[in-house]
C-alpha positions in Angstrom: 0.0 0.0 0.0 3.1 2.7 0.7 4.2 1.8 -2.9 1.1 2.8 -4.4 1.3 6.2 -2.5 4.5 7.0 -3.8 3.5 6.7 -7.8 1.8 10.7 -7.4 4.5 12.0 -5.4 7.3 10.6 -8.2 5.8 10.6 -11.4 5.0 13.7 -13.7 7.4 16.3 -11.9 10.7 15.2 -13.8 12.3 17.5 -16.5 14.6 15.9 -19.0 17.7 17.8 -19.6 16.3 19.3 -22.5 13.1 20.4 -20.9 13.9 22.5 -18.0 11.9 24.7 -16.7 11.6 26.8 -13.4 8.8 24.4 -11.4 5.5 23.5 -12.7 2.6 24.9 -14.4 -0.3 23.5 -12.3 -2.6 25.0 -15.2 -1.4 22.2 -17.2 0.1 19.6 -15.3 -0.4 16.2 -16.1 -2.0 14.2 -13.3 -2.1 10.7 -14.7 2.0 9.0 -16.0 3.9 5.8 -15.5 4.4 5.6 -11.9 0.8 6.6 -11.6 -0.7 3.3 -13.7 1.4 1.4 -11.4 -0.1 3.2 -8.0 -3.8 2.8 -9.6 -2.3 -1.0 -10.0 -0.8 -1.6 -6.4 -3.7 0.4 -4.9 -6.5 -2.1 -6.4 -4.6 -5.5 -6.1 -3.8 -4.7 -2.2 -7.1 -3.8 -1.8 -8.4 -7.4 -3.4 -5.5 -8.8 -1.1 -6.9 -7.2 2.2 -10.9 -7.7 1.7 -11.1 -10.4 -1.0 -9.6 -13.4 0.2 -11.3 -16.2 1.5 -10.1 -18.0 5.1 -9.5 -21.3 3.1 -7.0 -23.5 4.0 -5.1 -24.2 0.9 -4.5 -28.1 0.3 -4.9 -28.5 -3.1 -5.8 -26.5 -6.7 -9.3 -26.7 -6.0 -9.0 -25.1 -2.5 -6.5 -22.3 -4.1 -9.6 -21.7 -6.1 -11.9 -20.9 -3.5 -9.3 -18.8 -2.0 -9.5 -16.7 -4.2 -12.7 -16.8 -5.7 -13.8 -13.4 -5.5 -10.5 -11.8 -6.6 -11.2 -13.1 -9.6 -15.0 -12.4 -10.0 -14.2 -8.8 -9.2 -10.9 -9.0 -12.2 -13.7 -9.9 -14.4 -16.2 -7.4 -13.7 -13.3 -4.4 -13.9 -12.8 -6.4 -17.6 -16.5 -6.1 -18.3 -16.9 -2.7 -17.1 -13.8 -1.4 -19.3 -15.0 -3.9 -22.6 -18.4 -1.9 -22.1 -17.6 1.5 -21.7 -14.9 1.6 -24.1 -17.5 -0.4 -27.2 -21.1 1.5 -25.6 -20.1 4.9 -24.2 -21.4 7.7 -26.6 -18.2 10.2 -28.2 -20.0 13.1 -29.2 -18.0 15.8 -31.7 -15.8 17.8 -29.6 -13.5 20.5 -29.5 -9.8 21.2 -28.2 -7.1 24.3 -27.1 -3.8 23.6 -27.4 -1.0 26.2 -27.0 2.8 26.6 -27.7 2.8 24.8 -30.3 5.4 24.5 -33.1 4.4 23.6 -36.1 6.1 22.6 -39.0 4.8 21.8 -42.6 5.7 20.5 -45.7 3.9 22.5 -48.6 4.5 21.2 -52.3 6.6 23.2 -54.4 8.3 25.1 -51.3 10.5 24.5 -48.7 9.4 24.3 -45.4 7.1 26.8 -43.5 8.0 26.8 -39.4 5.5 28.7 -36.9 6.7 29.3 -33.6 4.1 30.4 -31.2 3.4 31.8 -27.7 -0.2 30.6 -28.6 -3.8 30.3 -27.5 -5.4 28.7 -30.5 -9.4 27.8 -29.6 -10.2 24.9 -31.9 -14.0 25.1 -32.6 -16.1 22.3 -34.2 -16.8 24.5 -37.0 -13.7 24.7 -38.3 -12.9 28.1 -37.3 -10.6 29.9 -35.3 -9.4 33.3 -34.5 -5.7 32.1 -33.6 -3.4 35.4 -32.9 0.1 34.5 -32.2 2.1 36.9 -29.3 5.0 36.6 -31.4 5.4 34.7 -34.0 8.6 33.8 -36.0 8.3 32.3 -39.4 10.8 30.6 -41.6 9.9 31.1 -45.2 12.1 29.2 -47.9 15.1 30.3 -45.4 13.6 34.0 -44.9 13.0 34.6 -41.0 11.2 37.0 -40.0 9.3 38.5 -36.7 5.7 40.0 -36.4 3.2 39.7 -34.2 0.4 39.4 -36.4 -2.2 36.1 -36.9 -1.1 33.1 -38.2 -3.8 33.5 -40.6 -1.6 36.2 -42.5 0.8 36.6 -45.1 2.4 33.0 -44.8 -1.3 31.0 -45.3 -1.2 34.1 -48.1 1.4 32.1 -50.0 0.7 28.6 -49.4 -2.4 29.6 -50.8 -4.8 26.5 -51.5 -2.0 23.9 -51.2 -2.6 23.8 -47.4 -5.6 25.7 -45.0 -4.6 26.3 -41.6 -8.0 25.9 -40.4 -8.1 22.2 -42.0 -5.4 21.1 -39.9 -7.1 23.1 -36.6 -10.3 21.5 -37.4 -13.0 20.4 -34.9 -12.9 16.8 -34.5 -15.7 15.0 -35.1 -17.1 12.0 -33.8 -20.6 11.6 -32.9 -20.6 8.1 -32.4 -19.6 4.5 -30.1 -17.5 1.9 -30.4 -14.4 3.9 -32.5 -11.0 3.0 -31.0 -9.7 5.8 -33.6 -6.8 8.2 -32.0 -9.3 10.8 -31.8 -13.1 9.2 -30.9 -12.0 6.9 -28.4 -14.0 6.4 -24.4 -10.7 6.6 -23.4 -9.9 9.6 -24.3 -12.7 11.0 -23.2 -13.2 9.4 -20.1 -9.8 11.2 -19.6 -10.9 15.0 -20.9 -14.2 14.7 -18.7 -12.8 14.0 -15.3 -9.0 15.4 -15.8 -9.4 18.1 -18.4 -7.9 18.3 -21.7 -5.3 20.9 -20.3 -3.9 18.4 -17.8 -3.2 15.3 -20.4 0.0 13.9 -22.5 0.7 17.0 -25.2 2.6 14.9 -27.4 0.8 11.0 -27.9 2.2 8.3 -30.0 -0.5 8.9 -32.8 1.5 11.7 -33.9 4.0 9.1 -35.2 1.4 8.1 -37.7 1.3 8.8 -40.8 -1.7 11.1 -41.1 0.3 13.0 -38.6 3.9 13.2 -39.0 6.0 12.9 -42.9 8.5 10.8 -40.9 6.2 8.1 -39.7 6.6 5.9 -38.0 9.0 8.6 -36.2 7.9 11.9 -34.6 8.1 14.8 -37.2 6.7 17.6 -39.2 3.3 17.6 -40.2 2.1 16.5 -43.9 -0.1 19.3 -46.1 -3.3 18.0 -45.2 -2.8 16.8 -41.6 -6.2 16.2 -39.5 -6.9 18.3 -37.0 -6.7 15.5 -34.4 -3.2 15.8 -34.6 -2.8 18.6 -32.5 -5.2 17.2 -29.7 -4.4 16.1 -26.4 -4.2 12.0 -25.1 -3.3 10.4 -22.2 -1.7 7.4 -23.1 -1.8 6.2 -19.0 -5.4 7.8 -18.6 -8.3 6.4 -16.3 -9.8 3.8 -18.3 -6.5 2.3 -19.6 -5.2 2.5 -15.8 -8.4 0.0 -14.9 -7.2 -2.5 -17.5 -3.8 -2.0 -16.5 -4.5 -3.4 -13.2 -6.2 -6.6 -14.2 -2.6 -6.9 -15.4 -1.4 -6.3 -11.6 -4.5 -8.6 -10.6 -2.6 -11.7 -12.9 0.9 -10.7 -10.9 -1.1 -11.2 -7.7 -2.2 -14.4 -9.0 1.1 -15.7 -9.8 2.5 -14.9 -6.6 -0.2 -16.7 -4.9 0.9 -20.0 -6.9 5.2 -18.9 -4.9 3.0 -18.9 -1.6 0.8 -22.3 -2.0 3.3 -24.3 -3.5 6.2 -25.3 -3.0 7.1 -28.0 -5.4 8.9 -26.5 -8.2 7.0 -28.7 -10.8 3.7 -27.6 -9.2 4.8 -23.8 -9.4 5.6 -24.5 -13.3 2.6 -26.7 -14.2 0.2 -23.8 -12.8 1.6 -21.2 -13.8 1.8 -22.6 -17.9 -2.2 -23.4 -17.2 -2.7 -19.6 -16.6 -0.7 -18.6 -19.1 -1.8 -20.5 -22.0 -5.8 -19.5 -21.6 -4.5 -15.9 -21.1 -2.5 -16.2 -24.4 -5.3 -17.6 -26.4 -7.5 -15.2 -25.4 -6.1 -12.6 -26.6 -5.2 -13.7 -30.2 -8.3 -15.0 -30.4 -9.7 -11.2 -29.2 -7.1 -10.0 -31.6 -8.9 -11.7 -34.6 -12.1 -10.8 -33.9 -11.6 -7.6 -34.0 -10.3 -6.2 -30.3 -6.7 -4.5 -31.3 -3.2 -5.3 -29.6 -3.0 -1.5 -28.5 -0.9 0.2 -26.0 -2.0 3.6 -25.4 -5.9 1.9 -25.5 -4.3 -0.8 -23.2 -7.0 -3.2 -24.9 -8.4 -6.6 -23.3 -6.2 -8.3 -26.2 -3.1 -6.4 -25.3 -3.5 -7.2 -21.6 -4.2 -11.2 -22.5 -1.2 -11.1 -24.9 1.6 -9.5 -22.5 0.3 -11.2 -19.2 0.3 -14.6 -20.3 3.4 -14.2 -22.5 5.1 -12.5 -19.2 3.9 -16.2 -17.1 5.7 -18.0 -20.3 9.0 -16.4 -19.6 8.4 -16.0 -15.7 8.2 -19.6 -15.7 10.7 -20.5 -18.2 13.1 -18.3 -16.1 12.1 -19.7 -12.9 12.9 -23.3 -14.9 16.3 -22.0 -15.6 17.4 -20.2 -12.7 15.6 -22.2 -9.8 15.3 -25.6 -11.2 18.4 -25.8 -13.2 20.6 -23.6 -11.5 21.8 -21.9 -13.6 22.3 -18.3 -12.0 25.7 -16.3 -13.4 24.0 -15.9 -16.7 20.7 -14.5 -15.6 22.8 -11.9 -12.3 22.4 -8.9 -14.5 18.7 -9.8 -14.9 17.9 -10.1 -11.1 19.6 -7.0 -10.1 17.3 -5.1 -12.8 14.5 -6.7 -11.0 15.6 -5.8 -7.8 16.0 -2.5 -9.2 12.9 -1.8 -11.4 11.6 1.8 -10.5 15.9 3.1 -10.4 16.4 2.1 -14.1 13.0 3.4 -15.0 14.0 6.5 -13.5 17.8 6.9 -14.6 16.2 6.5 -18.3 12.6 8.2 -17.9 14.5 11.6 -16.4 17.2 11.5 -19.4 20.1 10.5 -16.2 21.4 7.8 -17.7 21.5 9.2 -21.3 23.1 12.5 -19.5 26.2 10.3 -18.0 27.3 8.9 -20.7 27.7 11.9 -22.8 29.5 13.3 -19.8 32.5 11.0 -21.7 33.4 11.7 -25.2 36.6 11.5 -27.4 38.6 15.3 -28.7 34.9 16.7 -29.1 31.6 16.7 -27.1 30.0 15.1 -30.7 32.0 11.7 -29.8 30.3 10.9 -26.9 29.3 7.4 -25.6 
């Protein structure tokens, strides 16, 4: 329970080196992250530990079973309630702000056009905006030049009808149920109802696509006729996905019931390749009919797919390392283990990355 109080105080308040900034905006923090999902996680699991556990003696599978009976009626319910409102839950057209931006965009027949701006743009469902940059610098086939007029000005003036601003800053529209699309999803706005759009991810992995980005399936500048979606706000750890996310924590639980119960190594194996394999299946067979393998969703097939894939190698390690004995290869592995929330650290808060340019040969450019 202590570990899953510590997620909020950790996560969300780390700058990397190229980000610094004097404290934090609370206008626009983000609330949910990484260390978050895993509180959510811890937080639910020891409450199932505390309140949902039979007082069953355990002798045998069948009485491991009605241990824990209702820890796994309630996993299922959380998977119900997340299948439902994600598939059922109503995404009506909807509308976005986003500020400092930068955009970049490719026009035919030109260079490049860059726009950097101290911004407030109001994004309407009509596709209309009265977007007035504080000061705006723009870099016109190599000509740079400050104003503070609109962006609507003498730039769009010679892009002409190649590319319209107020395309890309489009309303989205959705009116509909059921779309696991980047910008109609229950997730998302699960996420903008209850946290606010201001206080989500600014940059989520759909602008890797390519509707958003010319070098997809990297993060870069955005094609002529980008959507207006692009621009939006997601939460790729928001509410919704956090529930799913702890069924996976719910299937960790399990597995460390299996350490507790039994103690014969064969036992430990046999059980845990019988949850695994169901947990597998399911998900490929989710997969074809039509559930995706998505991250950022964190889908019923994703979490089926990575949990029982996770019990394959926990097992197959455990075979290794506790059956066979054979420990020097696997050291480096345990410590990482041990060590889980350090190295997520060291590489989430750019640390790591930072020491090892601290070393470089005749020039800072030949760094490790």
């Amino acid at each position: 329970m202590p570990r899953s109080l510590s997620g909020p105080k950790k996560g969300g308040y780390f700058h990397g080196r190229n980000h610094l900034t004097y404290g934090v905006d609370i206008r626009r923090i983000r609330w949910m992250g990484v260390l978050q999902r895993i509180s959510i996680g811890y937080l639910l699991a020891s409450t199932l530990e505390i309140w949902f556990v039979c007082n069953v003696a355990v002798d045998s599978a069948v009485a491991f079973a009605k241990k824990y009976y209702y820890q796994w009626v309630v996993t299922l319910l959380l998977g119900l309630l997340y299948m439902s409102l994600l598939y059922g839950l109503y995404v009506p057209n909807w509308a976005f702000e986003s500020s400092s931006m930068k955009l970049t965009s490719s026009v035919a027949g030109h260079e490049s056009v860059t726009q950097t701006c101290d911004l407030t743009a109001t994004v309407s469902a009509a596709h209309l905006t009265t977007t007035i940059c504080k000061k705006t610098r723009k870099v016109w086939n190599g000509v740079d030049t400050d104003s503070s007029i609109g962006v609507h000005a003498q730039v769009l003036a010679e892009i002409g009808q190649q590319r319209s601003l107020h395309g890309g800053f489009g309303g989205v529209q959705c009116g509909g149920s059921g779309n696991l699309q980047p910008p109609c999803n229950a997730v998302g706005l699960i996420d903008r109802l209850i946290l606010g759009e201001q206080h989500l991810y600014q940059h989520p992995v759909y602008r890797r696509t390519k509707e958003c980005s010319v070098n997809s399936p990297d993060y870069g500048p955005l094609p002529p006729s980008y959507p207006g979606w692009c621009l939006a706000p997601f939460d790729p750890e928001g509410i919704l996905s956090s529930l799913m996310a702890a069924i996976t924590c719910f299937a960790g639980l399990h597995y460390g019931h299996i350490i507790v119960h039994f103690k014969a190594n064969m036992q430990r194996i046999i059980l845990w390749s019988m949850s695994s394999f169901p947990l597998l299946i399911s998900g490929y067979v989710l997969q074809v009919l039509g559930v995706p393998l998505s991250k950022p969703l964190y889908t019923l097939s994703y979490m089926c797919i990575t949990a029982g894939a996770s019990g394959f190698l926990l097992t197959f390690i455990f075979y290794v390392v506790d059956v066979k004995n054979i420990r020097k290869p696997t050291m480096v592995l345990q410590w990482m283990g041990m060590n889980a929330l350090i190295i997520y650290a060291l590489a989430a808060c750019d640390l790591f990355p930072a020491a090892l340019q601290g070393f470089y040969w005749h020039s800072p450019e030949n760094n490790l």
